[in-house]
N, C-alpha and C positions, 0 to 999 in steps of 0.2 A: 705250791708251785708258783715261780715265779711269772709272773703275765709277761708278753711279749710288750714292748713298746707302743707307745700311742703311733708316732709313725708309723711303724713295722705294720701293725694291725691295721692302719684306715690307707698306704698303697697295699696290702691285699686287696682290700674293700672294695677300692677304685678300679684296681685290675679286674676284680670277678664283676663289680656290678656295672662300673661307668663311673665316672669322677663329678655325682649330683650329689647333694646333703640336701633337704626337703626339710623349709621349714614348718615348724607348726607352731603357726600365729594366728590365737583364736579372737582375732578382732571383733569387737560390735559389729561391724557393719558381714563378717563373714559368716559370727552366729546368725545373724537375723536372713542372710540369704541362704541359710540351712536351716530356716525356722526352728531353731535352735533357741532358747530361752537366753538371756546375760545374766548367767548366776552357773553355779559350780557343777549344777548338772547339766547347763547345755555345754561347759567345758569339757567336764568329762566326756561326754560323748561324742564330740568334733577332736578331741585329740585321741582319744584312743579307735574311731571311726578312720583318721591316716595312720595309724599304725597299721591296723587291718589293711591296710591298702598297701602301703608300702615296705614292712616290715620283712626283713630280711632279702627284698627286692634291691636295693639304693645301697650307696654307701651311706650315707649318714642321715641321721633329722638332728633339726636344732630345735627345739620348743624356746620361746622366747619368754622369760622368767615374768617379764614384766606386765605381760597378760594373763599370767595367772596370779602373780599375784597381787593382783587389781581387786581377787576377790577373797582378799584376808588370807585368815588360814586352811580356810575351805579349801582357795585356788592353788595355795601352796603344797596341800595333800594331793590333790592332784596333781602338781608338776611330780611330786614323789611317785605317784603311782605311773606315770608315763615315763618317767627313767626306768623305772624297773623292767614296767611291761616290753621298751625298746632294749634293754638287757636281753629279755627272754626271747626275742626273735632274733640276735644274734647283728641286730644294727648297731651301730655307733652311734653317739647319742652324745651333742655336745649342745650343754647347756649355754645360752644367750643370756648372761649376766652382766657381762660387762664391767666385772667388780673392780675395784683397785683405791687401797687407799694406801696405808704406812701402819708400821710396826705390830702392834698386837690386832688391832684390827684388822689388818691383812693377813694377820694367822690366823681369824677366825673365820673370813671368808675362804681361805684354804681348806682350813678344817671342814667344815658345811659343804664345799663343792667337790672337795681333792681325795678326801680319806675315806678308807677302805671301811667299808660299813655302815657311812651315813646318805640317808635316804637321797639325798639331793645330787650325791656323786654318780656323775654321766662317766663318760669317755674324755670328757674337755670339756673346757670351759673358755669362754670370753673373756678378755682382762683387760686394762685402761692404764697404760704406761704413764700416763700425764702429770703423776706427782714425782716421775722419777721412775725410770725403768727397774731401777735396784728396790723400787719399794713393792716390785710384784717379789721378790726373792722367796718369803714365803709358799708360795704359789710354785715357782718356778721347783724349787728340792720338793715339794711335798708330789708334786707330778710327775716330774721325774723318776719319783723313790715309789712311784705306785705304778707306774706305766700308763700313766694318763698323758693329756696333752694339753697347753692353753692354746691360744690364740688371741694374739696382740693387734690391738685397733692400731693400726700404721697409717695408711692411705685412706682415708673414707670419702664417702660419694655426697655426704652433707653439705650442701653449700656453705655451713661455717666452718667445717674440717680445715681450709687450708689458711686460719688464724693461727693458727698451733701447730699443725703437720708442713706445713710450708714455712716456716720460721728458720731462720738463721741463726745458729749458735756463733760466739764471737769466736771461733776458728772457720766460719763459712760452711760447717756442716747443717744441710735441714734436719727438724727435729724428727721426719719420717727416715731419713737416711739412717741416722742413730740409732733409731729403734729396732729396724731393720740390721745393722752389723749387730746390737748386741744378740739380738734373737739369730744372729750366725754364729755369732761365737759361741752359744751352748753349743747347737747343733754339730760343730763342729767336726768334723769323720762319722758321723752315723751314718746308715744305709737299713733300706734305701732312703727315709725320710726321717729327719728328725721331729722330736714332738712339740717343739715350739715353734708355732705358724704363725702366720700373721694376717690379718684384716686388710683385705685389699678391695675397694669396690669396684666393680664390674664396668661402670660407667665413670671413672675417673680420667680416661684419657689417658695423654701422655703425661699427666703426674710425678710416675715414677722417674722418668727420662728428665723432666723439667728440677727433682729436687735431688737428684743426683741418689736415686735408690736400686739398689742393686739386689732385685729379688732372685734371680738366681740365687745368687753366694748363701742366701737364706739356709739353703738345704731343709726346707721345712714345707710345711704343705701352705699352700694359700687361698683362704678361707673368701670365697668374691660371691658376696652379694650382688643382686642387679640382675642376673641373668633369665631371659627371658620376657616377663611382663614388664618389668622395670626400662626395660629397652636393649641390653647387651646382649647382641650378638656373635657371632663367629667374626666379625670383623671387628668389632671393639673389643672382645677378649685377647684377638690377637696385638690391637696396640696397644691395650694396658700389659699386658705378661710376658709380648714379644718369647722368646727362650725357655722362658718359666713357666709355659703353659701344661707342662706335663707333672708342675707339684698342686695345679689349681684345683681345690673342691669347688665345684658350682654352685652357688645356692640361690635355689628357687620356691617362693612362697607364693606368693597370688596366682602364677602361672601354673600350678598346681592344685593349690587348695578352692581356686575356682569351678575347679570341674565336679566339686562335690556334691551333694553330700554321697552319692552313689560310691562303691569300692570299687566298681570296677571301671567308673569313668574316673576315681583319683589313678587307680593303679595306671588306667591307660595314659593318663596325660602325665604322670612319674614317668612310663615306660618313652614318653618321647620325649620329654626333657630329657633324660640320660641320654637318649642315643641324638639329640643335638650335642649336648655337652661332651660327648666324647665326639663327634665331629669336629668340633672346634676349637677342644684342647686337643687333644691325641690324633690329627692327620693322617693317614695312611700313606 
């Protein structure tokens, strides 16, 4: 049976749960305030501790790649076992990779995150446009042809982001604007959302307005870090997304994974992040 689309599947998600994705970023400094060991079993147990909590509650979790595998192959069976385990409750589950390089190598990071029956494939993935937006192409058919979704770093909230996302190409287009039409032009006539998103941070400002980016015309969902402990609120979502607040997935790590190690103080402090985030994306 054919899978519905990565869009199609995470605006359901949004609709039934609230437009939050919950990260799970098992930092030092969060293991040890879960007295939780730094080694492969205090991960296992701090990431599959927010599944318990929020699974099948949320529209999405991101486990962030980079913190597991910090710990060899250990941490990396682990991220495998927390994709799966986010499979079996029915969440969305987009892996924080960030990958992106050129030609075979970009198929093999396709292959590992995109294709149907290896361990590592979530629901999406994180991608890194910067050597060339044509050199995610791999990436882009192999998700498409599985009903997954990426998500392309466009805007970021890093204080070095606007070296390169702010840059001028010699026709005056910025190199976040670019990225942004090409990730409109897949999209293009999908409904409700298409599945190439893009990286937008939450505390970026008027960024988008300053480099001439038009996240509407995206038609794709918008993947914004920053919201809640990081500092964005319902008044800085609304001047970074203006219009486009209804494709935004929220995401929020510290302002959740603080309230642990308890499930029912993660699930509670999940359950008010969603219903801010849908305050200040979706208005009544």
């Amino acid at each position: 049976m054919t899978r519905p689309t990565f869009g199609a599947r995470l605006a359901d998600a949004m609709d039934a749960h609230g437009p939050l994705c919950v990260g799970i970023d098992p930092h030092p400094g969060l293991l040890a305030a879960w007295d939780l060991a730094d080694d492969a079993a205090g991960l296992r147990r701090f990431a599959l501790t927010v599944l318990d909590a929020v699974g099948g509650r949320v529209a999405a979790v991101k486990p962030q790649s980079a913190l597991f595998e910090r710990h060899g192959s250990a941490g990396v069976a682990v991220l495998e076992e927390v994709v799966a385990a986010g499979r079996e409750t029915g969440t969305l589950v987009v892996v924080d990779a960030k990958r992106g390089d050129i030609g075979s190598t970009m198929e093999g990071y396709a292959d590992a995150y995109l294709r149907d029956g290896s361990p590592l494939a979530g629901d999406a993935l994180t991608v890194s446009p910067y050597l060339g937006f044509g050199s995610l192409d791999p990436a882009v058919d192999l998700a498409l042809a599985t009903g997954r979704g990426l998500f392309v770093l466009c805007l970021t909230s890093n204080k070095e982001g606007h070296e390169v996302q702010h840059a001028r190409t010699d026709d005056g287009v910025s190199v976040a604007a670019a990225v942004a039409a090409r990730a409109a032009a897949i999209n293009a006539g999908a409904r409700p959302l298409g599945s190439v998103g893009l990286v937008v941070g939450a505390t970026v400002g008027d960024a988008a307005q300053r480099t001439g980016t038009d996240l509407t015309r995206v038609n794709g969902p918008l993947l914004a870090p920053g919201v809640g402990a990081q500092g964005a609120g319902a008044r800085e979502l609304a001047a970074v997304f203006g219009p486009a607040r209804h494709q935004v997935l929220a995401s929020s790590s510290r302002g959740v994974l603080a309230a642990g190690p308890g499930v029912e103080a993660l699930r509670s402090a999940a359950t008010k992040a969603a219903d801010e985030a849908t305050a200040a994306l979706r208005p009544s």
